[in-house]
C-alpha positions as CSV (number, residue, x, y, z in Angstrom):
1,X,-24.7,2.5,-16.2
2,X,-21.0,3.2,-16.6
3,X,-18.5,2.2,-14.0
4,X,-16.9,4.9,-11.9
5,X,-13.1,5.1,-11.9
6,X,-13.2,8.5,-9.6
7,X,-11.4,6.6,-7.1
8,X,-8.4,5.2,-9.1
9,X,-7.4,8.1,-11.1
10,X,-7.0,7.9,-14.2
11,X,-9.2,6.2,-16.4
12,X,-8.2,2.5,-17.1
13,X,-8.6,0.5,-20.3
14,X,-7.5,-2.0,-22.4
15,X,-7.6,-1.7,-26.4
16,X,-7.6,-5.0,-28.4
17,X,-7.9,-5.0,-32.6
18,X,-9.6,-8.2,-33.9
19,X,-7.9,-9.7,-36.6
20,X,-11.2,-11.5,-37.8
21,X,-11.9,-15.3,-38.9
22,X,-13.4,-16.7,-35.7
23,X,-12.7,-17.1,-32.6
24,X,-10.4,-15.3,-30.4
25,X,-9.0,-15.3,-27.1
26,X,-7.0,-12.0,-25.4
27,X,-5.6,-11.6,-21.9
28,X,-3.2,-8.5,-20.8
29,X,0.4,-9.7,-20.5
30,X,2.5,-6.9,-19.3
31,X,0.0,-5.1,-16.2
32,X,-2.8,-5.8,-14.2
33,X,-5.6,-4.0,-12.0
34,X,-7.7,-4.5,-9.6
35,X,-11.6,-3.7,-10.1
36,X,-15.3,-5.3,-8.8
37,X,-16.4,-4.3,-12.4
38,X,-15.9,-4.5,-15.6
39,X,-17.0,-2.5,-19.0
40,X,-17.0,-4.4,-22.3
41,X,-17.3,-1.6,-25.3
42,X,-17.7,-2.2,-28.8
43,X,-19.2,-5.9,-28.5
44,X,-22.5,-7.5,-27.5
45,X,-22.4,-10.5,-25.2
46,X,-23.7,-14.0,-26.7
47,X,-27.6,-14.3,-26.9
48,X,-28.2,-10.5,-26.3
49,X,-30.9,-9.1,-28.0
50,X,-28.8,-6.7,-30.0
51,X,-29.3,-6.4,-33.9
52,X,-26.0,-4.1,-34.0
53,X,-23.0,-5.8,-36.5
54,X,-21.0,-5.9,-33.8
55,X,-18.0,-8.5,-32.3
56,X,-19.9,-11.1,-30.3
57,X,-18.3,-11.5,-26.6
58,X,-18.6,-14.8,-25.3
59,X,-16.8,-15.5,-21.9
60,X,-15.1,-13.0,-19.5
61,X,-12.9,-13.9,-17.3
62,X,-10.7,-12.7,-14.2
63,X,-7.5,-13.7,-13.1
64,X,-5.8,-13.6,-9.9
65,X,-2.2,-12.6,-9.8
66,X,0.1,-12.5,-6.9
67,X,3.7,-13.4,-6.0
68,X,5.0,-17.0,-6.5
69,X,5.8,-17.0,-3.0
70,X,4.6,-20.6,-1.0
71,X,2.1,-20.4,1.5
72,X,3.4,-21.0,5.0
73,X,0.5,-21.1,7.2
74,X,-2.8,-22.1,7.6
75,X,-5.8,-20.9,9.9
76,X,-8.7,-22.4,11.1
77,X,-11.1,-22.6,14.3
78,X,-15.1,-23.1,15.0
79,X,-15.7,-19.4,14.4
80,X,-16.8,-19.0,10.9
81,X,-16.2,-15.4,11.2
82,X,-13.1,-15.1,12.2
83,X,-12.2,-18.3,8.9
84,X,-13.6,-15.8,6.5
85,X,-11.5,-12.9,7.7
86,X,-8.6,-14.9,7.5
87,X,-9.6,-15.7,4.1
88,X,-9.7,-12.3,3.4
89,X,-7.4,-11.4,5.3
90,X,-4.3,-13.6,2.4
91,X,-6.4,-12.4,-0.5
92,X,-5.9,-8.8,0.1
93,X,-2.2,-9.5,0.8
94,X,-2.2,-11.8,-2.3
95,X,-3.7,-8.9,-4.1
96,X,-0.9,-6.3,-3.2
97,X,1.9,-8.8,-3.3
98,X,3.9,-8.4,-6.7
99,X,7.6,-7.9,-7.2
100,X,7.0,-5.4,-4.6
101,X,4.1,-5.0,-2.0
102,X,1.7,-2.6,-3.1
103,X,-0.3,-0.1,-1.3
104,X,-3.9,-1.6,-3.3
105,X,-4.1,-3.3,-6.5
106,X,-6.4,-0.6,-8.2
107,X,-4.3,2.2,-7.7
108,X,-0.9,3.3,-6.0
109,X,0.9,0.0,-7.6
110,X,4.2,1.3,-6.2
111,X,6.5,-0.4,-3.8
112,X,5.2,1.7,-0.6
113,X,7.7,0.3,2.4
114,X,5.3,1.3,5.7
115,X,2.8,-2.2,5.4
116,X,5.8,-4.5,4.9
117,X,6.3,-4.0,9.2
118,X,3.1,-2.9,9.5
119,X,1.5,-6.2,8.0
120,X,4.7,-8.0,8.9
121,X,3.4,-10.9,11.3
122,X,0.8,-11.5,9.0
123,X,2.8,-11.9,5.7
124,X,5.5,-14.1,7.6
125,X,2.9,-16.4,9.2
126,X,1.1,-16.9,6.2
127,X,4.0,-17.3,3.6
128,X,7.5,-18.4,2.8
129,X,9.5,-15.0,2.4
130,X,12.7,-16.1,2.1
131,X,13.1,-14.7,-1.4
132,X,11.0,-11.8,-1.7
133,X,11.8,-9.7,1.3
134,X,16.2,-10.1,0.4
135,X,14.9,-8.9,-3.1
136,X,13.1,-6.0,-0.8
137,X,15.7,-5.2,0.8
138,X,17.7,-4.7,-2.0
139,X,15.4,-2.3,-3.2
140,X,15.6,-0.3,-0.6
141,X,19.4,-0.4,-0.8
142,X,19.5,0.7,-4.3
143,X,17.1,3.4,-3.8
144,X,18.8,5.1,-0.7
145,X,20.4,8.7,-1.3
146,X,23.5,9.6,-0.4
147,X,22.9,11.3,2.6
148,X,21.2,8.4,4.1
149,X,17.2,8.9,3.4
150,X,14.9,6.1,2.0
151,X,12.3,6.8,-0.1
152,X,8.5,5.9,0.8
153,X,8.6,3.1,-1.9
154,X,11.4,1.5,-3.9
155,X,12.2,1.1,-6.2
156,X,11.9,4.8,-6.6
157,X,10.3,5.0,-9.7
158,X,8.5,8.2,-9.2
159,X,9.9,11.0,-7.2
160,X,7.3,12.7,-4.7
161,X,8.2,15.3,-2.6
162,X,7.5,16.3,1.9
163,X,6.2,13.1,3.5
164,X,5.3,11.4,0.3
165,X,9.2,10.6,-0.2
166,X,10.6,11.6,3.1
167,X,8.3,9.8,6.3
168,X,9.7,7.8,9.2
169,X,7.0,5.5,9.2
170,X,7.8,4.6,5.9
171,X,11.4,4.5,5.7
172,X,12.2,2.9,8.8
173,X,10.8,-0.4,7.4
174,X,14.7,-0.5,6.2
175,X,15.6,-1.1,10.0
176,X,12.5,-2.8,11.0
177,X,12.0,-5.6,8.7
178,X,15.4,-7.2,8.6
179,X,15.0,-7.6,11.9
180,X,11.5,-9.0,11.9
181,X,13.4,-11.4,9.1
182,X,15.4,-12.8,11.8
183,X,12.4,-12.9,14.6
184,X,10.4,-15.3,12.4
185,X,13.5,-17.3,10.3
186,X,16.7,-17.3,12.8
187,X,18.5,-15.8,9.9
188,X,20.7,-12.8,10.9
189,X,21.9,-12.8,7.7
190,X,20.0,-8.9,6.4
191,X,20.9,-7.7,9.3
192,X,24.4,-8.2,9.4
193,X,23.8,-7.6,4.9
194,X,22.4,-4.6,5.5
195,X,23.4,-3.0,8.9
196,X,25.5,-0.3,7.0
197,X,22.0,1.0,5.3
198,X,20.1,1.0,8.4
199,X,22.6,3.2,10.5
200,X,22.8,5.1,7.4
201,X,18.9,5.8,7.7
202,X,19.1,6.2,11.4
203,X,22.0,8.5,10.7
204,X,20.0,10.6,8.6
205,X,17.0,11.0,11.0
206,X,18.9,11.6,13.6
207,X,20.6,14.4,11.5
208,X,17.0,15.9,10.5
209,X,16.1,15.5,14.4
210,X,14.4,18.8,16.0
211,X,13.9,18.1,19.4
């Protein structure tokens, strides 16, 4: 049967033109998703029983993209359950861990802030940070508005509107994870960089406060 893409949307594809002459090998350069299955249209796979003049499809494979950043951890014990949850455990992290931290590779491919404090003792025990979250940060500087609220993800590439751009639990991953920065490195240094944003942000829910 056909795959199902209810759950991400829109559907997803890729388009590639053979220019002919023999073999050829393709790979996407500029975007990536994340799927259990794939769909191969307008070619057979090598040895089917397929009399159609069609391309011939010889090897598919998948690659796993993540963030350059350096593992930092390791985690082992006698339990073999709890070594394959672990496992897991970094490959769904790799999988969401781009130039921004995703909310799930198939999807929402935006820089959602709430799982960078949420998942912060697990990222910073399993990887060298030191570089991504400052670039993080940034983002979030960059995105704030004027009267002091941060977006749900930054870079704000897409405006949403109620709690989809305006949520405490999101936002407040400005004041939380400079400080979790320090907790786990010593380094006060996006704290003290980026103390002006985060009373800014407390500011503002203060402002918005109803009870």
């Amino acid at each position: 049967g056909s795959i199902n893409q209810s759950q991400s949307g829109a559907p997803y594809y890729y388009e590639y033109t053979l220019k002919g002459g023999g073999e050829e090998k393709w790979r996407p350069r500029f975007s990536y998703y994340g799927y259990r299955y794939i769909q191969i249209e307008g070619a057979k796979p090598e040895g089917a029983a397929d009399t159609r003049d069609l391309p011939v499809w010889t090897e598919a494979l998948s690659c796993f993209v993540y963030n350059s950043a350096p593992s930092a951890g390791s985690f082992h014990c006698s339990n073999e359950l709890f070594n394959d949850v672990h496992r897991i455990i970094v490959n769904a992290i790799k999988s969401n861990m781009q130039a921004v931290f995703t909310d799930c590779p198939h999807r929402e491919k935006l820089g959602w802030l709430e799982q960078l404090h949420l998942n912060g003792p697990g990222l910073f025990y399993n990887f060298n940070l030191t570089r991504l979250v400052p670039k993080i940060l940034r983002d979030m500087q960059d995105a704030q508005l004027p009267n002091g609220l941060i977006p749900d993800i930054a870079p704000e590439y897409v405006v949403f509107e109620g709690g989809f751009r305006d949520s405490p639990e999101w936002g407040s991953a400005a004041v939380v994870l400079p400080f979790m920065y320090y907790q786990y490195y010593g380094d006060p240094s996006l704290v003290t960089g980026y103390y002006e944003m985060m009373k800014r942000y407390v500011d503002y829910l203060s402002s918005t406060a109803t009870g």
